[in-house]
N, C-alpha and C positions, 0 to 999 in steps of 0.2 A: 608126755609131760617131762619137761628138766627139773633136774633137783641142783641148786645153786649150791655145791659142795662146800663154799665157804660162808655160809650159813650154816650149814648143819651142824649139830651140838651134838656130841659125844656126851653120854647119858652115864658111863664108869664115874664115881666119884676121883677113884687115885687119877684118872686120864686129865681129867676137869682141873686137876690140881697140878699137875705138868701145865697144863695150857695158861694156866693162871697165872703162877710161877714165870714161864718163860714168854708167857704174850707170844706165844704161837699155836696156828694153826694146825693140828698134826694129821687131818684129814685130807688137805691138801697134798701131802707127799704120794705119788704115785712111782716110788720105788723105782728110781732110774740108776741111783748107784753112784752118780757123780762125787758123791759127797766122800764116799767109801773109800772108790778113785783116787780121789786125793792125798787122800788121811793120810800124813807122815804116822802120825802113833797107834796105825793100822793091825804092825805086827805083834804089839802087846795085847791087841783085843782078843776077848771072846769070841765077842759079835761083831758084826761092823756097824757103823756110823746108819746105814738104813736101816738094818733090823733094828736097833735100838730103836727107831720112829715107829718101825711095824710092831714090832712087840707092845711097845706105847698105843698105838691104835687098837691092838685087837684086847689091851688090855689086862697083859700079862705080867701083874705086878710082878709075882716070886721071884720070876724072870728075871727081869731088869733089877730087880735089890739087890739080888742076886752076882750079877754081872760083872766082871773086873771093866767091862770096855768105860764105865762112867768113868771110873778113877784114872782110867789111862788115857783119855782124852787130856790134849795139850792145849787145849782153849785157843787154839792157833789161828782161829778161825778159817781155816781153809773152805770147810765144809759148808759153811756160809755162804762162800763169796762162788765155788760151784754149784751151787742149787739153784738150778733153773724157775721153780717155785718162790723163793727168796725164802725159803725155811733158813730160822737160824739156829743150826743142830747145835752147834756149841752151846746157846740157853738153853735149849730141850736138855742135852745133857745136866749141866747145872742146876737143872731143876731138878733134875732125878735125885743129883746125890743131895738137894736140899732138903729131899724129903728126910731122906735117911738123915743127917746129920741133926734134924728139926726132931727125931725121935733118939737123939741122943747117942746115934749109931756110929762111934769114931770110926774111921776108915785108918789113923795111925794112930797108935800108942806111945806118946814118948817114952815111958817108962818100959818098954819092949826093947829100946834100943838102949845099944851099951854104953855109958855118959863116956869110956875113950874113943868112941865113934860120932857117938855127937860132937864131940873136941873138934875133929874133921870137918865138919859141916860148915861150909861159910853163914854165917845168922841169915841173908837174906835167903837163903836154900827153904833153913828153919821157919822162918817166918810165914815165907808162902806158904808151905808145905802146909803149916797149921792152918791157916786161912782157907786152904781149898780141902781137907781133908778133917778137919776135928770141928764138934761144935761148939 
């Protein structure tokens, strides 16, 4: 008997809700590493760009909440356009930290940083920075 992998539904509710979020497949990825390969913002990770998807598979919330590799994802889309799958890890990412940020989990604190450091910051730095990091 075959089992047609991209049908099969992941039964985790948090997994359901990456997939929902990023409109991807995360059964699909068979851990070949391309995506890792690539990654310029590789060497700020935890984890790499596959584990992230493996950990999402077997359903490892703490894990992945847990993880610096979401926030240090450059959205560059590299990891995208290597996946032989057409997984598109950069949403998968963005899904993760939506979850957190959707529970009100800022990733930066303005008021952390020192206002003569923020002086520093060109506004469109600040801008993004809030946009991908606070909710």
């Amino acid at each position: 008997m075959r089992i047609n992998i991209s049908q099969k539904k992941i039964r985790d509710s948090f997994v359901q809700k990456i997939q929902e979020i990023s409109g991807q497949n995360l059964l699909v990825c068979y851990q070949c590493g391309k995506c890792s390969a690539g990654c310029p913002a590789v060497a700020e990770m935890d984890i790499l760009p596959n584990q992230v998807i493996r950990f999402a598979q077997l359903g490892l919330k703490e894990e992945l909440l847990r993880c610096r590799a979401i926030w240090a994802c450059a959205s560059c889309l590299t990891c995208n356009v290597r996946c032989p799958k057409g997984i598109k890890i950069a949403e998968v990412m963005e899904a993760i930290r939506q979850i957190l940020l959707r529970q009100r989990l800022d990733h930066v604190d303005i008021n952390k940083i020192p206002p003569d450091k923020r002086k520093e910051f060109p506004a469109i730095a600040l801008i993004s920075n809030f946009r991908k990091f606070t909710s």
